[in-house]
C-alpha positions, 0 to 999 in steps of 0.5 A: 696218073698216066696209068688211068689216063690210058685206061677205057675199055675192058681190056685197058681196064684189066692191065692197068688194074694188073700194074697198079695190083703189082704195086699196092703202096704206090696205088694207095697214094694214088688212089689218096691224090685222085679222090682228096679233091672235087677236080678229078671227076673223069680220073675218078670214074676211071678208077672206079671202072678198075675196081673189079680187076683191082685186088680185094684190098685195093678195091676197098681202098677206092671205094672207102674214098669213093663213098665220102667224095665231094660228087654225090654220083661217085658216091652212087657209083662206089656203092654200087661197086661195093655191092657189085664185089660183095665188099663187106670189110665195109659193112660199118660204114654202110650201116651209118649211111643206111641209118642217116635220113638225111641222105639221098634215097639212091645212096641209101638204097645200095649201102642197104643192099650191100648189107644184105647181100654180105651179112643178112643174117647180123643185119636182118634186125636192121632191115626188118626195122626199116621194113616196119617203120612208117615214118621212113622213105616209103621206097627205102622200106619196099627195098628192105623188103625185097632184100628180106627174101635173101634169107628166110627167116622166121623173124623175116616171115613174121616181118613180111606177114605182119606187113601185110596189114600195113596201111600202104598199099605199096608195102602190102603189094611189096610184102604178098609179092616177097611171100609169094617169091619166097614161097615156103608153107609157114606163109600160106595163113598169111598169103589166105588172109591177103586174099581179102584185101582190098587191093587187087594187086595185094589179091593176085600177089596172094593168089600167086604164091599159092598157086606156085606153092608145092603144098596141097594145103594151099592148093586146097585153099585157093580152090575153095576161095575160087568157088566161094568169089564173086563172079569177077573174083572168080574170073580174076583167080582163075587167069591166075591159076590156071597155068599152075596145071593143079588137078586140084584146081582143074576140079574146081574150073570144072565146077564152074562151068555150070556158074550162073555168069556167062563171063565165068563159064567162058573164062572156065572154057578157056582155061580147060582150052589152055590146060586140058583135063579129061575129066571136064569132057561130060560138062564141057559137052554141056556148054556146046549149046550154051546161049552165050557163043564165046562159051561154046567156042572155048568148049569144043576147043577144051573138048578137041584139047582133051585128046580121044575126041572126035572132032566130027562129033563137035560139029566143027 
């Protein structure tokens, strides 16, 4: 006791824990005297601010009587200990915690997280489950869906796709921003039809992680859906992509200069003012007597930005 009693700062923390590694039978029973009561909440904490200098097995002692302690913040704390130190020895009790619907949503969320950063691949069934049912914690399944991009699978893919079309717009949001971190080509069908939905955050997910995709299918795909929008969509899309710098989608920018909305050939200007490309010269020159005086600002700057123009011939 009066190890931890002159434990506190880092440096303390790494010799007492040194001591108490030196002698494990002593520690355990210490550690069985400081958590068998609700009185010891500071030497409790104490304990648990030891445990990344504490050994391996000492370390799943504590937080294996940390995680059944009286204080629900103890709890809180030991399993993110656990997560922390990639303690899986625990994995089975982090299995009954996640499962129990009675819990409170913080202690289910870190005994989800320790699972899947120790052992994705047996507990991904699990985690899929959770992410599909729609009578759980809706925040517990945005969870498991982050924690799906961990490890791609397919079954994890077929998950997220499949999530796109659920009735929450939370989960729809979630799983187009998972498949656009995950960023793999098996998701692009997925990732096109979530460019129709009625969410605008469901829509720009979509549209990032196919512009971030190193895949001239996707490319193709979104320059297509830019030039087939409504004007406002076509506003939307191109801040979007416009820094993904794709010849592919500089092309399409480019035929939107000619876009009967004023508020599109502006933002097509200034995208080409952002990320030059010489081929947009013949249009650009174009807009420098547009009706609309944004337009032809952004032009000439697209034009000067483009390199080999003389900025005498713009009138400047």
């Amino acid at each position: 006791m009066n190890m931890l009693a002159n434990a506190g700062t880092p440096e303390r923390n790494k010799d007492v824990a040194e001591r108490l590694n030196g002698q494990p039978t002593e520690t355990l029973a210490l550690l069985d005297t400081v958590f068998k009561t609700d009185s010891n909440l500071d030497l409790k904490h104490k304990v648990l601010d030891l445990a990344d200098f504490l050994s391996s097995k000492l370390a799943v002692a504590t937080v294996e009587r940390a995680i059944i302690d009286g204080d629900f913040k103890i709890r809180v704390r030991a399993l993110q200990v656990a997560y922390r130190l990639r303690i899986d020895a625990l994995n089975d009790k982090m299995t009954e915690i996640l499962v129990n619907p009675r819990l409170d949503f913080e202690m289910r969320k870190w005994a989800l997280h320790v699972l899947a950063s120790t052992d994705i691949t047996n507990q991904g069934r699990l985690l899929r489950e959770i992410a599909r049912r729609q009578d759980e914690d809706l925040e517990l399944r945005r969870e498991a869906i982050f924690a799906l991009t961990n490890a791609v699978s397919d079954e994890a893919l077929g998950t997220l796709c499949a999530l796109l079309g659920d009735v929450n717009e939370e989960i729809r949001r979630s799983s187009a921003w998972a498949l656009a971190r995950i960023r793999v080509p098996e998701s692009i069908n997925c990732l096109l039809a979530a460019l129709d939905d009625s969410d605008d955050q469901v829509r720009d997910w979509a549209i990032r992680g196919l512009r971030d995709m190193d895949d001239s299918k996707a490319l193709e795909k979104l320059s297509e859906t830019l030039l087939n929008r409504s004007p406002s969509e076509q506003v939307r899309i191109i801040r979007l992509v416009v820094e993904r710098r794709s010849e592919v989608i500089q092309r399409a920018i480019v035929m939107l200069l000619d876009s009967e909305s004023s508020e599109v050939r502006r933002v097509a200007a200034w995208a080409l003012s952002i990320s030059p490309y010489p081929p947009a010269v013949p249009s650009l020159r174009e807009l420098l007597n547009d009706e609309d005086e944004d337009v032809r600002s952004y032009a000439r700057a697209a034009l000067i930005r483009s390199g080999g123009i003389d900025t005498s011939d713009l009138r400047m």
